[in-house]
Residue frames relative to the residue before (quaternion, step in Angstrom):
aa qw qx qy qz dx dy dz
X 1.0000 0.0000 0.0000 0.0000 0.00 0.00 0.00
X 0.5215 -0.7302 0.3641 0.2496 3.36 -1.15 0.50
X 0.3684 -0.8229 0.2203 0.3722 3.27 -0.34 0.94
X 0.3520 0.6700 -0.4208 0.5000 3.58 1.37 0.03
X 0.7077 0.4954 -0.2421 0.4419 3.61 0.16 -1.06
X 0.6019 0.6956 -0.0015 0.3923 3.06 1.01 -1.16
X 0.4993 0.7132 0.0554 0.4888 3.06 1.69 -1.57
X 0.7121 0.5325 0.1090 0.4444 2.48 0.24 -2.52
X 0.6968 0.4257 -0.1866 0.5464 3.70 0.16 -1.52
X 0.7592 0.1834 -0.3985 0.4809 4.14 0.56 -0.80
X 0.5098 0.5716 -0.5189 0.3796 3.98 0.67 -0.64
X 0.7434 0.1733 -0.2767 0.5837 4.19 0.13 -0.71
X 0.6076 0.2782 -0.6349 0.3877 3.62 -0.40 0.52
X 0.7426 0.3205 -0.3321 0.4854 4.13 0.81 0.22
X 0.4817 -0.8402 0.1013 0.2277 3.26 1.65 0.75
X 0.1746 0.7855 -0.4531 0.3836 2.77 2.08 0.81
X 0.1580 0.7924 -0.5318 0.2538 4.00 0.74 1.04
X 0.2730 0.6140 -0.7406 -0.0060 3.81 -1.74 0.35
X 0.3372 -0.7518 0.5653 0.0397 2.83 -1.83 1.21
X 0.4551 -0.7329 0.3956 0.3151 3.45 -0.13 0.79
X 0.6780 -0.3780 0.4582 0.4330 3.92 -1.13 0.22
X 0.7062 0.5328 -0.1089 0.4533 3.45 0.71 -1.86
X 0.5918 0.5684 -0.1929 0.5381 3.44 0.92 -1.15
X 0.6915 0.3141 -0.1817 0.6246 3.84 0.21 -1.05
X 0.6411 0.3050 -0.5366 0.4561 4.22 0.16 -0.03
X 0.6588 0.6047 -0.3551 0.2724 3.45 0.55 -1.15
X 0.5659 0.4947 -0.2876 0.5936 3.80 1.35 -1.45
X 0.6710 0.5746 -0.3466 0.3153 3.49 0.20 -0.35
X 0.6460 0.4893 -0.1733 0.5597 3.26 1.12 -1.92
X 0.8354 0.3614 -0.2156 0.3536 3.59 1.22 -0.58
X 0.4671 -0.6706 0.3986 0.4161 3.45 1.80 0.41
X 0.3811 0.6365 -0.5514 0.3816 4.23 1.21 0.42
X 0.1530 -0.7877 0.5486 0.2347 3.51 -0.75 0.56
X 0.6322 -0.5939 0.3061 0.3924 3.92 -0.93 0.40
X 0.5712 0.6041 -0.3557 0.4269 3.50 1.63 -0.38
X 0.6333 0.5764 -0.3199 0.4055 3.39 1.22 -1.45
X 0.6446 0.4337 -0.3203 0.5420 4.36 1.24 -1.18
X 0.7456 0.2561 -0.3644 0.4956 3.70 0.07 -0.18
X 0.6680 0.3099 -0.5036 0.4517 4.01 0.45 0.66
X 0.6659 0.6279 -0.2520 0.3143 3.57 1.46 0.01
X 0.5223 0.6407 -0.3351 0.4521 3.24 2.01 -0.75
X 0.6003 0.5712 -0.4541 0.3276 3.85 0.94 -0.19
X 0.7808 0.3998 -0.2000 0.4363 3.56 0.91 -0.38
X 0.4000 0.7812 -0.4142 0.2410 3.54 2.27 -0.36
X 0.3053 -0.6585 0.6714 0.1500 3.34 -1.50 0.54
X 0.4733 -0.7084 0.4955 0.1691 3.32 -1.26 1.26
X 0.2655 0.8172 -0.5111 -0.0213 3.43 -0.42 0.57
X 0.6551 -0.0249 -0.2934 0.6958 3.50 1.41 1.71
X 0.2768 -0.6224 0.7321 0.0063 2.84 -1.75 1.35
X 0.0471 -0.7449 0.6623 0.0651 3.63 -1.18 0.92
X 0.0460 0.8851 -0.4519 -0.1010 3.74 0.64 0.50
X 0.7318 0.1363 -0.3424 0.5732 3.60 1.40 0.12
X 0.1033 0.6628 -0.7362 0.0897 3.40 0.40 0.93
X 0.6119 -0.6606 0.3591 0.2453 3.61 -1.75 0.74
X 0.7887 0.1896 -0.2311 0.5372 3.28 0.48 0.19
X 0.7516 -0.3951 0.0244 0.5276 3.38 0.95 1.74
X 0.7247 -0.3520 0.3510 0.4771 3.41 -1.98 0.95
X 0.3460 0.5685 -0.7452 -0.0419 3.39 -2.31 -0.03
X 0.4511 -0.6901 0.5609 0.0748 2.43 -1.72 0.69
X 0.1544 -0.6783 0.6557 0.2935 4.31 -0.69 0.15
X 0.0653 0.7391 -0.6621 0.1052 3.76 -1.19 0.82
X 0.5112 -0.5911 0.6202 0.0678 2.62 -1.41 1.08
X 0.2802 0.7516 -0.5936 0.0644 3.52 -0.97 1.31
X 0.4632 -0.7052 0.4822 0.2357 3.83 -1.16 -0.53
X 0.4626 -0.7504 0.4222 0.2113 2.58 -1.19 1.17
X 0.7512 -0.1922 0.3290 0.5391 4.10 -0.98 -0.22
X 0.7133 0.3938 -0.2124 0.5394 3.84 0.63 -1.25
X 0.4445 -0.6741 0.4682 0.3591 3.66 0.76 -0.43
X 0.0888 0.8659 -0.3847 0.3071 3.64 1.37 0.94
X 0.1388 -0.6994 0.6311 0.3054 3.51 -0.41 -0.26
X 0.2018 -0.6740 0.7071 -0.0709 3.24 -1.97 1.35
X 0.2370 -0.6781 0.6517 0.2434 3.48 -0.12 0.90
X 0.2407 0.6571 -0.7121 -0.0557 4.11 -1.48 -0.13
X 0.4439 -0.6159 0.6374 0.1316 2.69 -2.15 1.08
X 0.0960 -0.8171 0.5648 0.0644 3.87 -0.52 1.07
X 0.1386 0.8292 -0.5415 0.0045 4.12 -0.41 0.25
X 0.3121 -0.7561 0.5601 0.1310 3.32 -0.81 0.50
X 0.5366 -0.6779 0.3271 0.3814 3.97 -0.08 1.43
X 0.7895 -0.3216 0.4949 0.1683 3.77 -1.26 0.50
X 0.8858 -0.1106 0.1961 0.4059 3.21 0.09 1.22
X 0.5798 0.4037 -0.3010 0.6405 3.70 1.88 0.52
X 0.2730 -0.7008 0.5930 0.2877 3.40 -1.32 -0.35
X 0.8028 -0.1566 -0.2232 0.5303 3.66 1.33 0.83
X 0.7220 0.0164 -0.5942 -0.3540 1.27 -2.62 -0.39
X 0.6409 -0.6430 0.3055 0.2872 2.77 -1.58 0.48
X 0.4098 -0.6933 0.5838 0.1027 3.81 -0.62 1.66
X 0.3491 -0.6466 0.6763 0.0521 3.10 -1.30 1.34
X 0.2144 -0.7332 0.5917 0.2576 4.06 0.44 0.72
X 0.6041 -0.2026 0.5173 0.5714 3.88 0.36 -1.94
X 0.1407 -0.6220 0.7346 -0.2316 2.59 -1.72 1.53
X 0.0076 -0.7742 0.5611 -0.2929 3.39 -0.55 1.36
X 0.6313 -0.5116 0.5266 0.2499 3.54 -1.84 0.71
X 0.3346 -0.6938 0.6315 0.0891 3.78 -0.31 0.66
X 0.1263 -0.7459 0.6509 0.0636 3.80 -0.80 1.60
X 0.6669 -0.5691 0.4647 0.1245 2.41 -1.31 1.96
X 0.6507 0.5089 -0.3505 0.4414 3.91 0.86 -0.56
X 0.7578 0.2409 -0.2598 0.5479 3.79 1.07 -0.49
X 0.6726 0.3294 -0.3807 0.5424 3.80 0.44 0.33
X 0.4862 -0.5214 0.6331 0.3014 3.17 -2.00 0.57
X 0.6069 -0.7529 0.1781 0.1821 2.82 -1.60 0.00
X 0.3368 0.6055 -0.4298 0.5790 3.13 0.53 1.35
X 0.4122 -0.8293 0.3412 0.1612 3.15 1.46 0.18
X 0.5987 0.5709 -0.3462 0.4424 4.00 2.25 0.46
X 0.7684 0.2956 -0.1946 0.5332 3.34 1.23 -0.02
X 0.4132 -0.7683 0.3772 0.3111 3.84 -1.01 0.85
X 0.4643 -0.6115 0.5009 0.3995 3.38 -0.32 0.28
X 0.6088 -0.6159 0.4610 0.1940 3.48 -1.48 1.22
């Protein structure tokens, strides 16, 4: 497992949680609610690890919504801290750029 994800999964079960500006338009534009991503990151599936991305680890993961939906979300932990964990954006996944299973992009 990744350790970023990882991270992530203990920082919001102790609710050490931010949501980006970007993050909150995106759940919105997508009808995701903020309860459904922070009860969903316990079961998420990693399907990219950025451990030196520049402005701190993150991870993309695959989770679900309340309906069992898929919700792609970007989790990252700030640059040079150990929290909290930052909801970047979380969003519906188009079925036109992912396979199906929604963990890999289509070529």
């Amino acid at each position: 497992m990744s350790k970023t994800l990882k991270s992530a999964q203990t920082l919001v079960a102790l609710r050490d949680v931010r949501i980006s500006e970007h993050g909150y338009d995106e759940m919105a534009a997508d009808g995701i609610s903020v309860g459904e991503i922070l009860a969903g990151i316990k079961d998420a599936v990693l399907i990219e690890d950025y451990p030196e991305y520049g402005k701190g680890p993150c991870v993309l993961v695959l989770q679900k919504d309340r309906m069992g939906l898929p919700v792609h979300a970007v989790w990252g932990i700030p640059k040079n801290t150990k929290s909290p964990a930052v909801l970047v954006t979380a969003y519906r996944p188009d079925p036109e750029r992912w396979e199906e299973g929604f963990l890999r992009r289509k070529s």
